[in-house]
C-alpha positions as CSV (number, residue, x, y, z in Angstrom):
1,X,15.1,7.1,12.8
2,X,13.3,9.9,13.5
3,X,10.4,9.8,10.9
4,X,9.8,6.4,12.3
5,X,7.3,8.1,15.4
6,X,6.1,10.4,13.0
7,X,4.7,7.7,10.9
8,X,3.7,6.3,14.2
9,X,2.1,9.2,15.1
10,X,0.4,9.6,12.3
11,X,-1.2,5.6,12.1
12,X,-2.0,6.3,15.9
13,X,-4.6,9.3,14.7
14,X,-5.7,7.3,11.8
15,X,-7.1,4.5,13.9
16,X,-8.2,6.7,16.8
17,X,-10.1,8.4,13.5
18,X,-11.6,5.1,11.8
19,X,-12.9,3.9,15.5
20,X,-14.7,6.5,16.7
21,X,-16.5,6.7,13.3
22,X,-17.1,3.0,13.7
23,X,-15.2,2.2,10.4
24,X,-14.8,-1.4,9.6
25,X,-12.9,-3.2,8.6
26,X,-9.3,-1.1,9.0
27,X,-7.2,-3.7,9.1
28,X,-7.2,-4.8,5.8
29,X,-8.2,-0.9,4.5
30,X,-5.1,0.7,6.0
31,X,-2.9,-2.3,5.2
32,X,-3.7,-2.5,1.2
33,X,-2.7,1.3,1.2
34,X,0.0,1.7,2.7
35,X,1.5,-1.6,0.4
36,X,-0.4,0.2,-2.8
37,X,1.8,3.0,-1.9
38,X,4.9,1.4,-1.2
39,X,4.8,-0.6,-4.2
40,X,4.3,2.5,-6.2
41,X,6.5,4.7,-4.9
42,X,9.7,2.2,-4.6
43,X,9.2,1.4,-8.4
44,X,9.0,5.2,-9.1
45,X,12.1,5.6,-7.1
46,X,13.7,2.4,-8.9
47,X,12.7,4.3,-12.3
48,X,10.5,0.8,-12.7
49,X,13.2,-1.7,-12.2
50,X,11.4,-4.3,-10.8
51,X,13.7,-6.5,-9.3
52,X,15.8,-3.7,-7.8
53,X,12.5,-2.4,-6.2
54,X,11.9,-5.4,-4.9
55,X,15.1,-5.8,-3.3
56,X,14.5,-2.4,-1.1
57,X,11.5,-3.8,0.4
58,X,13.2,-6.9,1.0
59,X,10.7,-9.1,-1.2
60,X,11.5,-11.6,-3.7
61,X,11.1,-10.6,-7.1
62,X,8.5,-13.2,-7.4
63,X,6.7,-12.2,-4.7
64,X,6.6,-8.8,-5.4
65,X,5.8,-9.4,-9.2
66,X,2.6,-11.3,-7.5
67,X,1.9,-7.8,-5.3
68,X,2.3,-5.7,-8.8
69,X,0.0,-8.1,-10.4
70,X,-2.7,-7.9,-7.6
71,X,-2.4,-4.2,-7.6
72,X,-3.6,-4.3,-11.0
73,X,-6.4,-6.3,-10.5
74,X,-7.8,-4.6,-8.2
75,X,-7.4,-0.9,-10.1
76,X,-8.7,-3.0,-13.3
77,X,-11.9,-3.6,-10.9
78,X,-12.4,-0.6,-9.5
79,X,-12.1,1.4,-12.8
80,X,-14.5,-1.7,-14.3
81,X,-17.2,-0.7,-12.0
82,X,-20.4,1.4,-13.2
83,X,-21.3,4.9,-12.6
84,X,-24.3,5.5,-10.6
């Protein structure tokens, strides 16, 4: 696979990034993006077919329903919040 040390590549710089900015907290950051964007684009791919989605990433389709559902709490929050 050779995308796979591209992607590799690509975390490395990210991290090297976030810790010489002193960023914290990048485990849980980087992590909850990269499965927001998984989720997203696998169900795109899937044409929304939930269970086949969740098959390609090797999930249970309740476990994965669980993910969609936390995905949207956390956009319902963030769009919740006030201007400032």
């Amino acid at each position: 696979m050779p995308w796979a040390s591209n992607i590799g590549d690509s975390l490395d710089s990210l991290v090297e990034y976030l810790v010489d900015n002193n960023v914290e907290g990048i485990h849980p950051l980087i992590m909850g993006e990269v499965e927001k964007r998984l989720i997203i684009k696998v169900l795109e791919r899937n044409r929304g077919n939930k269970l086949r989605a969740a098959r390609s990433l090797g999930l249970s389709r309740n476990t994965f329903h669980r993910k969609i559902l936390k995905l949207k709490e956390s956009c319902t929050l963030f769009d919740s919040e006030p201007d400032s």
